[in-house]
C-alpha positions in Angstrom: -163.8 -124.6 -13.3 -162.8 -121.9 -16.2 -164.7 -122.4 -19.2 -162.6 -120.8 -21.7 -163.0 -121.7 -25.9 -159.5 -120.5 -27.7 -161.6 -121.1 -31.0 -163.3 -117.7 -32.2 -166.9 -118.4 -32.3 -166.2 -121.7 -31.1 -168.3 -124.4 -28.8 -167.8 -126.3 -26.2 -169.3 -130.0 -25.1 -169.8 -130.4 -21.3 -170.1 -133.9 -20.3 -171.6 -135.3 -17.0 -170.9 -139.0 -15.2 -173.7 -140.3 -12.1 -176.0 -137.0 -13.1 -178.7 -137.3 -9.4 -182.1 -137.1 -9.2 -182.1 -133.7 -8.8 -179.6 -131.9 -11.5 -178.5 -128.2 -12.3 -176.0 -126.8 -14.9 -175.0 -123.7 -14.8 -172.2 -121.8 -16.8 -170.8 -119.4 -14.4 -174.0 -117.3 -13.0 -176.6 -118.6 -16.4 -178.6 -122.0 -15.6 -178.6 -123.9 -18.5 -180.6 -127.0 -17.7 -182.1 -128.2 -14.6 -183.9 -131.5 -13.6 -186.1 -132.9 -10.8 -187.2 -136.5 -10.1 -186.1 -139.8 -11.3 -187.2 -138.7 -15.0 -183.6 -137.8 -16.0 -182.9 -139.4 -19.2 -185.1 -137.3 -21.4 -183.7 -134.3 -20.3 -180.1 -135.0 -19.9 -180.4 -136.3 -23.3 -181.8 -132.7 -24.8 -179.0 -131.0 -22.7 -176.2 -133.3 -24.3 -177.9 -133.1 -28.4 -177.6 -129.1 -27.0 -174.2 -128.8 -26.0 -172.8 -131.0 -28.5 -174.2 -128.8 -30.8 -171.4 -126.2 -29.0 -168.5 -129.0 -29.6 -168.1 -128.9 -33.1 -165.8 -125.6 -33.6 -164.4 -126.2 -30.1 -162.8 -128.9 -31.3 -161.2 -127.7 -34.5 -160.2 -125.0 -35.7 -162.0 -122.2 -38.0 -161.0 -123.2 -41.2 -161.1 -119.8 -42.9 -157.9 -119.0 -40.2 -154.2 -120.5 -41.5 -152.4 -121.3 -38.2 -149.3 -119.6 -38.0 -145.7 -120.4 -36.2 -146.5 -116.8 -34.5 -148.3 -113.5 -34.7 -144.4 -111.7 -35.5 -144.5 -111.5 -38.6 -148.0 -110.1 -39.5 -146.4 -106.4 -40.6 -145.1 -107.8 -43.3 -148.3 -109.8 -44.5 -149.2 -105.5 -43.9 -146.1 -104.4 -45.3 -145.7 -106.8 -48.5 -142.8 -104.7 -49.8 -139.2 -104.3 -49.1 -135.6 -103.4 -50.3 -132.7 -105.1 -49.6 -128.8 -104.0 -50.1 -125.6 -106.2 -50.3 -122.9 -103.1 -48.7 -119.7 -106.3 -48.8 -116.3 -105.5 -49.0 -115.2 -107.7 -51.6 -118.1 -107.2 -53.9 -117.8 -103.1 -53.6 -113.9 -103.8 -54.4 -114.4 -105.6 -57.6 -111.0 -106.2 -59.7 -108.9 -104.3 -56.9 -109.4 -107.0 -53.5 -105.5 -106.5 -53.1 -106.9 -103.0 -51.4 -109.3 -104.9 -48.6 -108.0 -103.5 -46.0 -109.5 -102.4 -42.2 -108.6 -98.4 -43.5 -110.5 -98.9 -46.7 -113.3 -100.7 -45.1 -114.0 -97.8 -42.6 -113.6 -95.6 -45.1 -116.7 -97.5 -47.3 -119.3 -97.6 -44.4 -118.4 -94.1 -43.1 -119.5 -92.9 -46.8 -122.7 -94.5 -46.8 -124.8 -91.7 -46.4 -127.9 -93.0 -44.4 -130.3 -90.2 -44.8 -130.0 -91.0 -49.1 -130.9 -94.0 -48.6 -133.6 -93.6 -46.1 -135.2 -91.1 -48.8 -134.7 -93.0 -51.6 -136.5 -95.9 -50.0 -139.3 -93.4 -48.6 -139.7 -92.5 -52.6 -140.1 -95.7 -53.6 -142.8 -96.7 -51.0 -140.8 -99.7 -49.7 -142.0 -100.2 -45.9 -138.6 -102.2 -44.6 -135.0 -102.5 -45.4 -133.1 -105.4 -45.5 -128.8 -105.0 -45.2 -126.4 -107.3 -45.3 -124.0 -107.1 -41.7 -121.3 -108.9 -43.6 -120.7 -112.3 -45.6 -117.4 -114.2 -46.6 -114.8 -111.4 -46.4 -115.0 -111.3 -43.1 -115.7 -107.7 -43.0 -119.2 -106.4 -41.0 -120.8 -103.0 -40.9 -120.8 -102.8 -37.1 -118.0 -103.8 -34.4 -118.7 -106.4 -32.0 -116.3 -107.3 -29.4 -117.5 -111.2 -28.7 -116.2 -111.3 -32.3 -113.0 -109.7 -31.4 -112.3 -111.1 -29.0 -113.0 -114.8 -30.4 -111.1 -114.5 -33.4 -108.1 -112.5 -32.0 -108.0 -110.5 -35.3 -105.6 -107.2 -35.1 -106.4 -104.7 -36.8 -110.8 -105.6 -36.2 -112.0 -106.2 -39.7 -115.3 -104.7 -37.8 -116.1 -101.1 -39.2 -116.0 -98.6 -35.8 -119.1 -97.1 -37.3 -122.4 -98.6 -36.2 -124.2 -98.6 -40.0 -127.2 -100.5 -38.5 -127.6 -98.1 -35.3 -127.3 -95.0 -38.0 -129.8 -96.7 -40.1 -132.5 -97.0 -37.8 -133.4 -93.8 -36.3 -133.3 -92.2 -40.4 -135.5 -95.0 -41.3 -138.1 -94.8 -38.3 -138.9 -91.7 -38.7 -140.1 -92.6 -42.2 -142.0 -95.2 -41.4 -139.5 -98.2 -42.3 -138.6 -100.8 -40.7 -134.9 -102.0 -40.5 -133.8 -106.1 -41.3 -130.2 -107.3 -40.6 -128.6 -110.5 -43.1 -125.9 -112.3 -41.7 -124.5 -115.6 -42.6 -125.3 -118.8 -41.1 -121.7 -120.0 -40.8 -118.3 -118.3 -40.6 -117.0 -116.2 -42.8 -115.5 -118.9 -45.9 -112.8 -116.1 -47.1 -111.4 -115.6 -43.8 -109.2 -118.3 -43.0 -108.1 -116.8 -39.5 -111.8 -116.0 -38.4 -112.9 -119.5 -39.8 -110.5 -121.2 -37.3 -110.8 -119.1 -34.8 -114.7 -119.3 -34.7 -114.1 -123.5 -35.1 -116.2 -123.4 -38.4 -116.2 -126.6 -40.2 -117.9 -126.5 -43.3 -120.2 -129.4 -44.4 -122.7 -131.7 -42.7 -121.4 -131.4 -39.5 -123.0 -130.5 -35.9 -120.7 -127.7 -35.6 -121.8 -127.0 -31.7 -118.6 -124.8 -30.6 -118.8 -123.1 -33.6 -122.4 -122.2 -33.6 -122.1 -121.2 -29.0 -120.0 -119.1 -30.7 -121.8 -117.6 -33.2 -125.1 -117.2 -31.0 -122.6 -115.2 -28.6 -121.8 -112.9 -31.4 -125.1 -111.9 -33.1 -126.7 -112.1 -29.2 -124.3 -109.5 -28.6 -125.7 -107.3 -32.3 -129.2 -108.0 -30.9 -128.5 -106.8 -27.2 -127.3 -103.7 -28.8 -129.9 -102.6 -31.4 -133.0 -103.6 -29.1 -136.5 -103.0 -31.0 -134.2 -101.1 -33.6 -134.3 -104.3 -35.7 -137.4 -105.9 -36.5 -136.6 -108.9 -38.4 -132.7 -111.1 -39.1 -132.3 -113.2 -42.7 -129.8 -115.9 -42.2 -128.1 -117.4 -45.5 -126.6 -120.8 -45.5 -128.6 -123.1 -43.6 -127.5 -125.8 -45.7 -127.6 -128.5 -43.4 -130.4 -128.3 -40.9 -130.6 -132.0 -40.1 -127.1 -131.6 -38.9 -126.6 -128.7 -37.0 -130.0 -127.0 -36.0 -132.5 -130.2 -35.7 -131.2 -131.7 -32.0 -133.2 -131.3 -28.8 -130.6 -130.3 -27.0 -129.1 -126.6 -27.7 -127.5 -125.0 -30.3 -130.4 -126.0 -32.2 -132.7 -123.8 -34.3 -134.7 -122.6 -31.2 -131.4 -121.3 -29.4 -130.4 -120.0 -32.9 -133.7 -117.9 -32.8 -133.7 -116.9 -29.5 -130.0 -115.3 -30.0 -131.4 -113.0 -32.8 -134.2 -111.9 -30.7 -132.5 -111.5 -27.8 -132.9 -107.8 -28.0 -136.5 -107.3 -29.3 -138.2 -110.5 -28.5 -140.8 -109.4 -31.7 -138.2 -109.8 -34.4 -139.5 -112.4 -37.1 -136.3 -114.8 -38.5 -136.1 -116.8 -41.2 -133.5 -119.0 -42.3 -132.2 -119.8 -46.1 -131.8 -123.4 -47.3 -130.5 -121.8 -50.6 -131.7 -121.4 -53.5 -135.1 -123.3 -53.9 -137.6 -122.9 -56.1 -140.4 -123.9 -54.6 -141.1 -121.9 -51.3 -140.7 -123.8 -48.2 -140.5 -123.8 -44.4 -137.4 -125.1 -42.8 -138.9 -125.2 -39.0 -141.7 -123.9 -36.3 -138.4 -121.5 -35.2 -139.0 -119.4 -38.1 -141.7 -116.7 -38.2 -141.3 -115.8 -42.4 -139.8 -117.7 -45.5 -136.1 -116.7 -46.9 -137.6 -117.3 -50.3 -134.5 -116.8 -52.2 -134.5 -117.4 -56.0 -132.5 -117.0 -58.6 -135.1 -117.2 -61.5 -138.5 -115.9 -60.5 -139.4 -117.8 -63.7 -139.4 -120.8 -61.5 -141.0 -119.7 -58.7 -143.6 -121.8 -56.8 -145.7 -121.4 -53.6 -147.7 -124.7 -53.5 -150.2 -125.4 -50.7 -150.1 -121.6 -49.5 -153.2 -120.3 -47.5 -153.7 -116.4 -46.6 -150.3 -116.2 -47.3 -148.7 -118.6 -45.3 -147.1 -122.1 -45.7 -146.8 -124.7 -42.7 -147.2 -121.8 -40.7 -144.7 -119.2 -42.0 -145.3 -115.8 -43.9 -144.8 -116.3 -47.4 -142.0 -114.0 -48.8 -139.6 -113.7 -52.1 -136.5 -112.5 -52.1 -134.6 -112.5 -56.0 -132.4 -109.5 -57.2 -133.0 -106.9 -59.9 -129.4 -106.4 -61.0 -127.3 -108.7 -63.2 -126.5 -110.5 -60.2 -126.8 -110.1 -56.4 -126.0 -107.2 -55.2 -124.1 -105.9 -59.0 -124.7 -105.1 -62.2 -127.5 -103.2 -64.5 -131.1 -103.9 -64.8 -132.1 -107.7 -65.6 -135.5 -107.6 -65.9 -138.1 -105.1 -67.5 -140.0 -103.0 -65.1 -143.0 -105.0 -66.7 -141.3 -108.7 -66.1 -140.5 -107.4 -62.4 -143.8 -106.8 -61.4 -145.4 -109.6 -63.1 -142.9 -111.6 -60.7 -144.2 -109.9 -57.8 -147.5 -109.6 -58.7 -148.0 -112.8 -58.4 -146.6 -113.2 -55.0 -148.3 -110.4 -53.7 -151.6 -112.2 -54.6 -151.3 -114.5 -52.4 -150.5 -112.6 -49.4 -146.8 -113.2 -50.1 -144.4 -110.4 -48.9 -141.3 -109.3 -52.0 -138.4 -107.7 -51.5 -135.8 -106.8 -54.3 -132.1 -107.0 -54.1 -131.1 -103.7 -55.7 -127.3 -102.4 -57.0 -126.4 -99.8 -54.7 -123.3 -97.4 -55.3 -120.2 -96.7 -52.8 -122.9 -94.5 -50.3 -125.3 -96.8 -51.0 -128.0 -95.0 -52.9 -129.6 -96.6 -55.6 -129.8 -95.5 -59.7 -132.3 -93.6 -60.8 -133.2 -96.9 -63.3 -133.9 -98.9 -60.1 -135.8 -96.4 -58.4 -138.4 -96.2 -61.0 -138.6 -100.0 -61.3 -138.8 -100.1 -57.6 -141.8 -97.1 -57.4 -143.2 -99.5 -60.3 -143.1 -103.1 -57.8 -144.6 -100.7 -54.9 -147.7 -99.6 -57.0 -148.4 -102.9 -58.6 -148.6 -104.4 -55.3 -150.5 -101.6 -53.9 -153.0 -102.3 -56.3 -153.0 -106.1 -56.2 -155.6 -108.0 -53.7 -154.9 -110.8 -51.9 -157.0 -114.0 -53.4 -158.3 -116.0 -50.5 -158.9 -119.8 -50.9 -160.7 -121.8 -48.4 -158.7 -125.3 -50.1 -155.4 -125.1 -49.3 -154.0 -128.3 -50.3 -155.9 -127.6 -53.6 -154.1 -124.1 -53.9 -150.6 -124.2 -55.9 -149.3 -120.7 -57.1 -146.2 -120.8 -60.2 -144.7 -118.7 -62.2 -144.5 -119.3 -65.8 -142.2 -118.0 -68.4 
């Protein structure tokens, strides 16, 4: 028999039924006990107070180690700071949307100048970068012909340039890592595609739609292989509904779509907006964390920065709004915020305005530099009392 303890530093109780009159232990080639004669009580007795002795981290856990959904999404616990870039159609085409078109589109993602941004984000010190593929226009930064061919939609509202692909090999060889975001349901201002795809919006099991949708990002993930190390889905309003069933499409096919190309890439999924960081299943390797107001930010129960087993992580946007907009915050608010994530082994990452080619202003890149060398410089506090540990923001 393999006696094998998963427990660092943990023991392990042996127990014997109808022990003879003559009696040896051994663990593999060591004797541990032996015994003669009818005299056998005594003995056995020291043997079991011994081993028992063994038994008590065997059967729980070290309590100095948080368990974890998976060991995925320990660079970012390494990382702890990231960028992230909303490149949408309609957002970049504020007060002109009458000029959406497939041309214009291309044109937008064949200007974004990859090797900028790359730089830029090597500057600041941020260690991954997190783009948006596409939200509710309906227009993504990379073809995809399950897409295509689902929706039927002439000309492709899919760029012909791959941004992600181009993104990768100018980040890698700076040492950052590349995330993907991508809406949990269709695309809401694309009536065609939202048909097409059989989207129904609401608490609904949406089960065509989402074989549908699995098909599609399967087909993203196939494609950039280990070049992606992490997806963000948004809009997982309704878990209960369409992600919680035993049987598939369920959270665990929805996971195993994303990594279907680099089975190490962590996934989270985004109830919304919530204050208080939470986990929304054991499919998920890292939090969404999106807030609004960082004022009301929470992280109760958090050990070694993780909560019911996923990586702790922020996610709130330095512009006026997502994606838009001038500075919100001081540079001194803004690392307060993340200061006080990073303290607790949480992992920040900004939204910051980006221009037409996607490089940032030279106002965000110092706040940025600013975030990187606070959290550079801020230990993580370990607390052997999790349930006792509750981390908030305060105005």
């Amino acid at each position: 028999m393999s006696v094998d303890d998963p427990y660092p530093g943990g023991r392990t109780l042996l127990h014997f039924e109808g022990a003879g009159q003559t009696t040896e232990v051994y663990v593999y080639l060591e004797t541990m006990r032996s015994h003669l004669h009818s005299n056998l009580r005594r003995p056995l007795r020291r043997l079991l107070g011994a081993v028992i002795l063994m038994s008590l981290m065997f059967l729980s856990p070290d309590p100095a180690q948080a368990q974890r959904n998976s060991d995925r999404a320990d660079w970012m616990r390494e990382a702890r700071f990231g960028v992230m870039t909303h490149f949408l159609h309609d957002w970049i085409m504020q007060g002109s949307r009458d000029q959406m078109t497939p041309e214009n589109w291309n044109t937008l993602v064949d200007g974004f100048n990859v090797e900028a941004v790359a730089g830029q984000l090597q500057s600041v010190g941020a260690t991954y970068y997190l783009i948006s593929i596409g939200q509710n226009s309906g227009y993504y930064l990379s073809p995809n012909a399950t897409y295509d061919r689902i929706t039927g939609i002439r000309p492709s509202h899919l760029s012909h340039r791959d941004l992600v692909a181009d993104l990768a090999p100018a980040l890698a060889k700076r040492g950052i890592r590349l995330m993907v975001y991508l809406p949990a349901g269709a695309p809401s201002g694309d009536t065609a595609a939202r048909a097409a795809l059989k989207w129904q919006p609401g608490p609904y099991r949406n089960a065509e739609f989402q074989r549908n949708w699995e098909s599609i990002i399967r087909e993203w993930s196939l494609r950039w292989g280990d070049k992606v190390s992490g997806w963000w889905f948004d809009g997982v309003y309704w878990p209960n509904n369409m992600y919680r069933s035993v049987a598939p499409p369920n959270f665990r096919s929805f996971a195993g779509a994303a990594r279907a190309g680099n089975q190490r890439a962590v996934v989270a999924f985004n109830p919304g907006q919530v204050n208080r960081t939470i986990s929304l299943t054991p499919y998920e390797d890292y939090i969404a964390g999106e807030i609004e107001d960082p004022t009301l930010w929470s992280a109760r129960r958090n050990f070694e920065g993780v909560i019911d087993g996923a990586q702790i992580h922020f996610l709130s946007h330095l512009g006026a709004q997502w994606g838009q907009g001038a500075a919100r915050f001081t540079t001194e608010q803004a690392v307060d915020f993340s200061r006080k994530v990073a303290q607790i082994g949480g992992v920040v990452t900004w939204d910051t305005p980006a221009g037409r080619d996607g490089t940032f202003a030279p106002e965000f890149l110092a706040q940025l530099k600013a975030i990187r060398e606070a959290i550079r410089n801020t230990p993580v506090q370990r607390d052997p009392l999790p349930d006792a540990h509750e981390t908030a923001t305060t105005p």
